[in-house]
C-alpha positions as CSV (number, residue, x, y, z in Angstrom):
1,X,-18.5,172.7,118.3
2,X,-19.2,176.1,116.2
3,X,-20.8,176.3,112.8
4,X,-17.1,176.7,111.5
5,X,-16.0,173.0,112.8
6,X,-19.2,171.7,110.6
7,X,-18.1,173.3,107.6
8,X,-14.2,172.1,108.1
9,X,-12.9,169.5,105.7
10,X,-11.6,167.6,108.6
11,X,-15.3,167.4,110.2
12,X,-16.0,164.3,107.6
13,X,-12.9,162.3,109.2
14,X,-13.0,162.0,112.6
15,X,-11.2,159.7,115.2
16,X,-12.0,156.5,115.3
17,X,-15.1,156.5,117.9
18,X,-14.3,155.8,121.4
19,X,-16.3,153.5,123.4
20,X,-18.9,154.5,126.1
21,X,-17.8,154.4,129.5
22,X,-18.6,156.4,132.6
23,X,-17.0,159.4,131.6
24,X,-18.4,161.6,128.9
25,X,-17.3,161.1,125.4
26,X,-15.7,164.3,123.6
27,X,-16.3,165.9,119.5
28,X,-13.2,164.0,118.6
29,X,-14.2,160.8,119.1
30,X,-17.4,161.1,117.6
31,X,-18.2,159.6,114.1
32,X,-19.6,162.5,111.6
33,X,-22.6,161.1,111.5
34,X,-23.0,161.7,115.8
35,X,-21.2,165.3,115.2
36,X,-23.7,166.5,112.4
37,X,-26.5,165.4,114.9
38,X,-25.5,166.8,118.0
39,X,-24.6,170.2,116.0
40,X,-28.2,170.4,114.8
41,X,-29.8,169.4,118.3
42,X,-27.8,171.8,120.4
43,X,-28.2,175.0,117.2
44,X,-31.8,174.1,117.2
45,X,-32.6,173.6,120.8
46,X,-30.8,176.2,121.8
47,X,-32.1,179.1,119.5
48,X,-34.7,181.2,121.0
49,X,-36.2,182.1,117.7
50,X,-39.8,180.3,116.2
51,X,-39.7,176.6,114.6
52,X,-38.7,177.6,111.0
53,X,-36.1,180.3,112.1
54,X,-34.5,177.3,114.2
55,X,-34.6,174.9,111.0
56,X,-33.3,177.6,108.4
57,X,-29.9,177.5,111.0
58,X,-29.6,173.4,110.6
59,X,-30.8,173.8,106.5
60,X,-27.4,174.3,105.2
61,X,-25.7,171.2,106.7
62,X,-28.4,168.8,106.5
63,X,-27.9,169.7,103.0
64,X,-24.7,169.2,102.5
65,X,-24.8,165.6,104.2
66,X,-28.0,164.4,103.2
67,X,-28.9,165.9,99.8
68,X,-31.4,168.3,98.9
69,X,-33.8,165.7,97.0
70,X,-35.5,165.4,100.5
71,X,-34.2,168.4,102.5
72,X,-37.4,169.8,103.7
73,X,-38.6,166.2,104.8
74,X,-35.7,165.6,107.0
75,X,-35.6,169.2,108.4
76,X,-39.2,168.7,109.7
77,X,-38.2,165.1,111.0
78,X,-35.6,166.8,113.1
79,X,-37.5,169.1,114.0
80,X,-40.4,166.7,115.2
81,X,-37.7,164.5,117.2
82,X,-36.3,167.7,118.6
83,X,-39.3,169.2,119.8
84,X,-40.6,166.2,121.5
85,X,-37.9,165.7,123.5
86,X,-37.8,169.1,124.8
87,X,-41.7,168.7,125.9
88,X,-41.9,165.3,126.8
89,X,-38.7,164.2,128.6
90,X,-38.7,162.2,131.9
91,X,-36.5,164.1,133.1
92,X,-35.0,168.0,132.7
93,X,-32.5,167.8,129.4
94,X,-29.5,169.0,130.1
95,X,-27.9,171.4,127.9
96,X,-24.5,171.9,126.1
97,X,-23.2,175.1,124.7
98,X,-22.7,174.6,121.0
99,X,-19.1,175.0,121.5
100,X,-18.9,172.4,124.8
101,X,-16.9,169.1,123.1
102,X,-18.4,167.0,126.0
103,X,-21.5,164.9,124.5
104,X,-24.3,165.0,127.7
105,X,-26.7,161.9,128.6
106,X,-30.0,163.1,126.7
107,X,-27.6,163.3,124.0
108,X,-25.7,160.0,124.1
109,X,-29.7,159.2,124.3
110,X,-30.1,160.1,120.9
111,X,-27.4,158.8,119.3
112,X,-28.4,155.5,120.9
113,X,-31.9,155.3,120.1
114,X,-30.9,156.2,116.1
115,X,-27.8,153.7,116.0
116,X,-30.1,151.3,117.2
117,X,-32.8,152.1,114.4
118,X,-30.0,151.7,111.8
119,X,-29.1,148.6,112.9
120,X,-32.2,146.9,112.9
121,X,-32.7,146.8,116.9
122,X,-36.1,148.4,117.1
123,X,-37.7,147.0,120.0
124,X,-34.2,148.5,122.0
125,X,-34.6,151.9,120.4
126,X,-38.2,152.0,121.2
127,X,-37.7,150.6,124.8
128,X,-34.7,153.9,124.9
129,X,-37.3,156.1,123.8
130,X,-39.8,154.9,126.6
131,X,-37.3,155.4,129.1
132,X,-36.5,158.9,128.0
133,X,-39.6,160.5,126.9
134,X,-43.1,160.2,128.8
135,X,-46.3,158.8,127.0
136,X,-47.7,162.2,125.4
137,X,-44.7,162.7,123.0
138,X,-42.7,159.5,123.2
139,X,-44.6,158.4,119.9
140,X,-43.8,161.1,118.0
141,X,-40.0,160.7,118.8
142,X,-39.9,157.8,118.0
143,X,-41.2,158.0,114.5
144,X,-39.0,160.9,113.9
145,X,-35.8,158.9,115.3
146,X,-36.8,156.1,112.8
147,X,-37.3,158.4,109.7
148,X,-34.2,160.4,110.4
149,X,-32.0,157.0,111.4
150,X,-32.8,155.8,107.8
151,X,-32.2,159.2,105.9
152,X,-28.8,159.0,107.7
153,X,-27.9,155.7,106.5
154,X,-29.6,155.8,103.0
155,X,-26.6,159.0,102.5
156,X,-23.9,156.7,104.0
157,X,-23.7,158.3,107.5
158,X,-23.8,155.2,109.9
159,X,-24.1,155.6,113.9
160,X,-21.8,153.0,115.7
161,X,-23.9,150.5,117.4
162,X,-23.4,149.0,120.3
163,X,-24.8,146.0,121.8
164,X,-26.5,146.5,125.3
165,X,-24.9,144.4,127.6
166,X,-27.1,141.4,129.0
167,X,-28.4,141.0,132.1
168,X,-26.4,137.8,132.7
169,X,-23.2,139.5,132.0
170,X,-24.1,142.5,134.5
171,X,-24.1,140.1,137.6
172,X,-21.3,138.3,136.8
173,X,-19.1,141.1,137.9
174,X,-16.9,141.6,135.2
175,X,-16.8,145.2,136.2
176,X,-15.8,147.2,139.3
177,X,-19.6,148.5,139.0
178,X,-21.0,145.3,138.8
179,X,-19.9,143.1,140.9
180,X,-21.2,141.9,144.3
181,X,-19.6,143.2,147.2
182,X,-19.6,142.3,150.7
183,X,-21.9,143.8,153.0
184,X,-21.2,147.3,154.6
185,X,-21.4,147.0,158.9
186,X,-22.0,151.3,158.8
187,X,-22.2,154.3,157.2
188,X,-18.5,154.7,156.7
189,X,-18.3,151.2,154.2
190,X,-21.0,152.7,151.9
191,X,-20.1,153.9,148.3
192,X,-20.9,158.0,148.0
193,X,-24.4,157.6,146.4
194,X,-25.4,155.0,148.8
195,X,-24.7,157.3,151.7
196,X,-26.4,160.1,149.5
197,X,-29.4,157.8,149.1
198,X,-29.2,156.6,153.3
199,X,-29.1,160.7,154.1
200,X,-32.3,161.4,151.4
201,X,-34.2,158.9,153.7
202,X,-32.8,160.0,157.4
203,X,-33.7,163.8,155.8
204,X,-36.9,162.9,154.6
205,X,-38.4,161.2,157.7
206,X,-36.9,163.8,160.2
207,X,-38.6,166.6,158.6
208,X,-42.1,164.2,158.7
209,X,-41.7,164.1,162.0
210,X,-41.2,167.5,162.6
211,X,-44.3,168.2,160.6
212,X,-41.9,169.9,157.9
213,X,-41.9,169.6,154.3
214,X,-40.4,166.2,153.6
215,X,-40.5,166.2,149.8
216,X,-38.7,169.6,150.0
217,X,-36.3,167.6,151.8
218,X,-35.6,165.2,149.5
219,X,-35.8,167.1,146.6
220,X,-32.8,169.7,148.0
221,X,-30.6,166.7,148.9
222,X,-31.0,165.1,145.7
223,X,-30.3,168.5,143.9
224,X,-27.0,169.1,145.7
225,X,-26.0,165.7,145.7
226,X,-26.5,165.5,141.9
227,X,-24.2,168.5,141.0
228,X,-21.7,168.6,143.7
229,X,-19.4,166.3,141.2
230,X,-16.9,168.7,139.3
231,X,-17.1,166.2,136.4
232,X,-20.2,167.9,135.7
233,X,-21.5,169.3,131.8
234,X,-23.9,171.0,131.2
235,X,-27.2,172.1,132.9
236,X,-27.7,171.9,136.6
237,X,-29.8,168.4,137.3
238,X,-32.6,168.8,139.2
239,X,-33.6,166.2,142.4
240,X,-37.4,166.8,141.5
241,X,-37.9,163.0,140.5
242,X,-35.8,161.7,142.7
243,X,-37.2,163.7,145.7
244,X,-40.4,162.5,144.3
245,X,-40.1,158.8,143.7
246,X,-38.6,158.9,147.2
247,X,-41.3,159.9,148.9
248,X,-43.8,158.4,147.5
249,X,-42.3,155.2,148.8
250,X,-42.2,156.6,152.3
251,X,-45.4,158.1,152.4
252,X,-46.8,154.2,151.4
253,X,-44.1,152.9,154.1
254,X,-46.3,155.7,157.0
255,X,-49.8,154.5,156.0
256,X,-49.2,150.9,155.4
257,X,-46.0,149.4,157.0
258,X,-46.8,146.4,159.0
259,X,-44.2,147.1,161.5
260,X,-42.1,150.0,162.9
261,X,-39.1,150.9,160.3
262,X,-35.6,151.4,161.4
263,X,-34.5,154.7,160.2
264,X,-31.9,156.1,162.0
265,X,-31.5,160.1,162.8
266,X,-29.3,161.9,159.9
267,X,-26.0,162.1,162.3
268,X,-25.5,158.3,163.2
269,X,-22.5,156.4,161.3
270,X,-24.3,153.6,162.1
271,X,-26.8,151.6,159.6
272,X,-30.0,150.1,160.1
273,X,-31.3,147.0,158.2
274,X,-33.8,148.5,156.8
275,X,-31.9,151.5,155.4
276,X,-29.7,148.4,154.0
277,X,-32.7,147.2,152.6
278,X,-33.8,150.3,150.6
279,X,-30.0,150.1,149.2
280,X,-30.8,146.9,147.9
281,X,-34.1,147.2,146.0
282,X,-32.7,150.4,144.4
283,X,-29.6,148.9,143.4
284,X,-31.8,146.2,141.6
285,X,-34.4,148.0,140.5
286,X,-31.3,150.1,138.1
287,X,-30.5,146.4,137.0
288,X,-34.1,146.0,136.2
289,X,-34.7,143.5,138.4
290,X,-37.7,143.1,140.4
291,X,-37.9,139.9,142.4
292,X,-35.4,140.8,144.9
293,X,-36.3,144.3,145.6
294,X,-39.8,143.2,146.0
295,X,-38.1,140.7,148.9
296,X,-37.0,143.9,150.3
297,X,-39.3,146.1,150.5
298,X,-42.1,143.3,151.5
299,X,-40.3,142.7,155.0
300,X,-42.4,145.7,156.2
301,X,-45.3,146.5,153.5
302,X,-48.0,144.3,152.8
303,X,-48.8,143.0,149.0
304,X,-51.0,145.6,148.1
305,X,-49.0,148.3,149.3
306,X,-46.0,147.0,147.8
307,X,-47.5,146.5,144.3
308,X,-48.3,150.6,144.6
309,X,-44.7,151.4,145.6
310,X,-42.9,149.3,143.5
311,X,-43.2,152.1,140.8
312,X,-42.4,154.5,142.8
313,X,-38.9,152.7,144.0
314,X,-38.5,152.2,139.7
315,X,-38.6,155.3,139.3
316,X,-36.2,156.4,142.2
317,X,-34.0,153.9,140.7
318,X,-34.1,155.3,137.4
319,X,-33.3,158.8,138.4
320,X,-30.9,157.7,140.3
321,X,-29.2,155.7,137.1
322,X,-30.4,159.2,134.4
323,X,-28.1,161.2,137.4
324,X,-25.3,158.3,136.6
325,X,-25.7,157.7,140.3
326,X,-25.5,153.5,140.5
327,X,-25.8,151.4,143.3
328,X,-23.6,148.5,143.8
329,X,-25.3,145.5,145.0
330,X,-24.5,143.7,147.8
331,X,-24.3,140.7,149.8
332,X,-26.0,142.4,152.6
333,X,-26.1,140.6,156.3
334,X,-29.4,142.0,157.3
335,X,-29.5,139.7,160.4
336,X,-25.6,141.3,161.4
337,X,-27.0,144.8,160.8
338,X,-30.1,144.0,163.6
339,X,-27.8,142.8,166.0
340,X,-25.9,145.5,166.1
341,X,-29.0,147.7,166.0
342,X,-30.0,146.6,169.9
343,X,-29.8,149.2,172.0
344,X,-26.8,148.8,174.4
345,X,-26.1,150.3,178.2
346,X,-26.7,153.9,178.7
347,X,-24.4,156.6,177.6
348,X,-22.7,159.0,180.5
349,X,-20.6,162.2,180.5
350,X,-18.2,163.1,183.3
351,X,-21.0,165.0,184.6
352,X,-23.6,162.4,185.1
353,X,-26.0,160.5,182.7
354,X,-26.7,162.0,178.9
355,X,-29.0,160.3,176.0
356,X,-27.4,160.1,173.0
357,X,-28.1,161.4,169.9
358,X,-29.7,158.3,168.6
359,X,-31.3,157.4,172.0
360,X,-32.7,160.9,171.6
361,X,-34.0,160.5,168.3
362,X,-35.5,156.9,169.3
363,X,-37.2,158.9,172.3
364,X,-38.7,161.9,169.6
365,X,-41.1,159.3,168.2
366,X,-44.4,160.7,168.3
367,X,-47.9,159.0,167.2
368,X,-48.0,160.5,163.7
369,X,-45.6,158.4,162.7
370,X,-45.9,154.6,164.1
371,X,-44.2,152.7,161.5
372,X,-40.7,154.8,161.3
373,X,-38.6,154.8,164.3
């Protein structure tokens, strides 16, 4: 998407837009309005010249779309929205090359948060830009989304809205993604992100016990897991947040767990009920549900400790989701999972008697760690 396909005739009549779904939209199904606004974000954000250099690039087109009666007004709301979200974002923005017809998620982002200004849904553009930006600049996108949502509109360039789907509707499971499925006996009847998510924890809490760095861990597992899809655009994503929010949950679980937690070693096709449990109050926690994932994670960590990890687990369920990593939920059989989690007879070789792997890993526990076993 050059500075040529702006100027072209056919740039004003586009294909009818395409709806969202879990692959990323392309330039052709965008509405002019989305194409003139992902031009100007990707020409300005990715110019390494000052602020008015960058805006004398988007000048011309604004222009042309919006008029020139207010040109230097909407060139410096731009440029406010723009800026924001490159210092304040949650999490890294990825980047498109001008020319890349794929539309990222920080800028489907966008588009949302002004479609819904145009159509009256304020308190859902504002709740997009608190999830997107952090405190320190989310006010100033906002105000700019607002101002440049109505000079859009006032020149007859209208964002298609659409509705976010209810709460209601996302349990009923009238998607694949949503619905409840049965619950998984091992590692093998996990999704991919759920076994991603199991072998984040198994990697974190082996290299605590090896007095290694655990966030590290985390944070490299997350990173690989997150751009090992060849469906990926754009910038590489990073597994800081995730790597983060993931520990801090652990690091509560080690100083306050009211009983040992069964995490198994990062080998075993088997799964634990605990390590079911985590599934579960992530995979609620990206349906922004609370109660149950509380239920979760309170079968080992007191109510004080759980009140200070439930952000934590939020925010490890919200990278997850900004990654497009989602959890299915599940009817799990936690009671199923712990009886097959007793430890059977002893395993022997040819040769005489040998631990297992797990058995080993049971065995490595050491007193620096008394509630992860």
């Amino acid at each position: 998407m050059d500075a040529d396909a702006m100027d072209s005739a056919l740039s004003a009549f586009p294909a009818l837009p395409r709806p969202r779904g879990t692959a990323p939209r392309s330039v052709a199904n965008l509405a002019f309005a989305e194409i003139l606004v992902i031009w100007a974000l990707r020409r300005y954000t990715n110019c390494r010249l000052g602020r008015e250099a960058r805006t004398a690039i988007i000048a011309p087109e604004f222009s042309r779309a919006l008029g020139l009666a207010r040109l230097e007004e909407n060139l410096t709301t731009f440029a406010d929205l723009a800026d924001c979200l490159a210092k304040a974002a949650r999490l890294p923005q990825a980047l498109s090359a001008v020319e890349d017809d794929r539309i990222n998620a920080s800028e489907e982002a966008v588009l949302s948060t002004l479609a819904a200004f145009q159509h009256g849904e304020d308190a859902q553009a504002e709740a997009l830009g608190e999830w997107c930006l952090l405190p320190a600049g989310r006010a100033g996108f906002i105000a700019g989304a607002r101002r440049l949502a109505l000079s859009l509109r006032e020149a007859g360039h209208v964002i298609p809205y659409e509705m976010p789907r209810r709460r209601r509707l996302a349990l009923e499971g009238e998607t694949g993604s949503d619905r409840t499925l049965p619950s998984a006996a091992d590692i093998a009847g996990l999704q991919p992100v759920e076994r991603g998510l199991v072998t984040a924890l198994r990697l974190w809490v082996a290299a605590f016990r090896q007095q290694e760095d655990s966030l590290a861990a985390a944070r490299h597992h997350f990173e690989r897991q997150f751009n090992s899809s060849e469906a990926l655009w754009g910038d590489r994503r990073s597994g800081g947040d995730a790597g983060l929010s993931l520990h801090a949950v652990l690091r509560n679980t080690t100083l306050a767990a009211t009983r040992p937690v069964d995490v198994r070693c990062p080998n075993c096709p088997g799964l634990s009920p605990d390590e079911a449990r985590l599934l579960d109050a992530v995979a609620w926690l990206q349906r922004d549900i609370g109660e149950p994932a509380q239920a979760a994670l309170s079968d080992w960590l007191p109510p004080a400790a759980l009140r200070l990890t439930m952000s934590a687990a939020r925010g490890l369920a919200h990278s997850l989701l900004a990654a497009e990593e989602i959890l299915p939920l599940r009817d799990w059989d936690f009671a199923a999972l712990g009886a097959a989690a007793e430890p059977g007879p002893a395993v022997t070789a040819g040769t005489g008697t040998e631990q297992s792997e797990e058995a080993q890993w049971q065995d490595s526990r050491t007193p620096a760690t008394p509630t992860l076993h």
